[in-house]
Backbone as numpy.savetxt, mean C-alpha at the origin, in Angstrom:
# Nx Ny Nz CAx CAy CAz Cx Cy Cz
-13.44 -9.34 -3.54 -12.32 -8.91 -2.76 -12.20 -9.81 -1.54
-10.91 -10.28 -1.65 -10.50 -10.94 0.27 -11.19 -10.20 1.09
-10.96 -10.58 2.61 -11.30 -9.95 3.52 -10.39 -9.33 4.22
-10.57 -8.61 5.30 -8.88 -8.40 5.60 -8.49 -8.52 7.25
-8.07 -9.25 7.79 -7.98 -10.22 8.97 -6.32 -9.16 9.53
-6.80 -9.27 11.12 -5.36 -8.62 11.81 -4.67 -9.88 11.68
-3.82 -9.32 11.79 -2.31 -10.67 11.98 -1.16 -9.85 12.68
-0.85 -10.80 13.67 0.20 -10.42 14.64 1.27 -11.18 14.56
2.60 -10.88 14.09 3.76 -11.36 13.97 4.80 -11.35 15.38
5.79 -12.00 14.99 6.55 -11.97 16.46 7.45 -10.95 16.91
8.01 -10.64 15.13 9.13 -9.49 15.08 9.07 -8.85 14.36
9.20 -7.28 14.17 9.09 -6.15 12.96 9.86 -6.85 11.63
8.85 -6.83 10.82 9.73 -7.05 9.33 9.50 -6.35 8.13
8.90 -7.07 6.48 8.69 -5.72 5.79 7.57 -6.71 5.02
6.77 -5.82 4.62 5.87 -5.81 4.12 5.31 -4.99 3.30
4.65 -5.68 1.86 4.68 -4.86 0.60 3.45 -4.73 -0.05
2.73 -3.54 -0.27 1.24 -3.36 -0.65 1.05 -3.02 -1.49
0.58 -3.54 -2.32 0.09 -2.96 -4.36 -0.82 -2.67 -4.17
-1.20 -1.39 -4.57 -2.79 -0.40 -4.39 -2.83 -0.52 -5.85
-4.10 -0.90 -6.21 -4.56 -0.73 -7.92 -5.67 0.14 -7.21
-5.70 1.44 -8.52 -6.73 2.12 -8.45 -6.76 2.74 -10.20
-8.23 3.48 -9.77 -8.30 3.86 -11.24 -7.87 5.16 -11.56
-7.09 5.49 -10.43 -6.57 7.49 -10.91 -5.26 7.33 -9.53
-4.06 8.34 -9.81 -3.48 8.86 -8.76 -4.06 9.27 -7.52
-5.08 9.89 -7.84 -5.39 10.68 -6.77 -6.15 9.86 -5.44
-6.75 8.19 -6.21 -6.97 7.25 -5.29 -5.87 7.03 -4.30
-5.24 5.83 -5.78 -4.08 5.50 -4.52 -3.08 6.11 -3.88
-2.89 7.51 -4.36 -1.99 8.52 -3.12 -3.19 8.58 -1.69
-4.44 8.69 -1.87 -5.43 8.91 -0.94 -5.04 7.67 0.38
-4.66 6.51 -0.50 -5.10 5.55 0.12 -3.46 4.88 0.84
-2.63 5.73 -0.05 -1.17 5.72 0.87 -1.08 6.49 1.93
-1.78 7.39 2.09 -1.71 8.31 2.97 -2.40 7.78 4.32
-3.30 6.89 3.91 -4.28 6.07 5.03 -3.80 5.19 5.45
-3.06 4.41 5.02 -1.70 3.67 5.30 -0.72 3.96 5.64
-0.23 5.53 5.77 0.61 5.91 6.24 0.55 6.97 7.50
-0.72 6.62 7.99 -1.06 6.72 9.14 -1.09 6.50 10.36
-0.92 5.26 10.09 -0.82 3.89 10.91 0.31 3.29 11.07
1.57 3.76 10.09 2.48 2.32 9.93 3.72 3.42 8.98
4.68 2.77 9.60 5.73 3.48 9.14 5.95 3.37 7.64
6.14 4.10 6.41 6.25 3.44 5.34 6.76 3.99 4.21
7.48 4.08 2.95 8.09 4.60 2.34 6.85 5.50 0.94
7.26 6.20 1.04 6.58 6.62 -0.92 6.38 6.03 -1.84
5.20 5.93 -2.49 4.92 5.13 -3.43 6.07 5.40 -4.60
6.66 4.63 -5.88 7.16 4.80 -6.95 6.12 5.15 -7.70
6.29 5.92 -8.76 5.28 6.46 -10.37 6.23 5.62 -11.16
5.21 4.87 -11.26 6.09 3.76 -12.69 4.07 3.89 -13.89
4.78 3.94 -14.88 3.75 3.35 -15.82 3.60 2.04 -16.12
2.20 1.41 -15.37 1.67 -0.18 -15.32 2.35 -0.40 -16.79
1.77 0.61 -17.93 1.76 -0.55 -19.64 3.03 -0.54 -19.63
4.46 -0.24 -18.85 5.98 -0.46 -19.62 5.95 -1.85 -18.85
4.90 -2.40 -18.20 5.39 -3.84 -17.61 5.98 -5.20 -18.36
């Protein structure tokens, strides 16, 4: 895994985070921890295999 480094931008913009996990109940856990901090929309429920 990367590491994960602050970064400071100049002006609010958007930014997009793909949580892979091995159950819902992770990555809702881990939207929620992210959505703690930072303004941010609801994950979509898409099924990975219709990719």
């Amino acid at each position: 895994m990367r590491p994960i480094n602050e970064a400071h931008v100049a002006k609010p913009g958007l930014a997009v985070v793909e949580v892979a996990a091995s159950d819902d109940q992770t990555a809702f856990a881990v939207q929620e921890l992210i959505a703690a901090q930072w303004a941010t929309a609801p994950a979509d429920r898409y099924d990975p295999a219709a990719r």
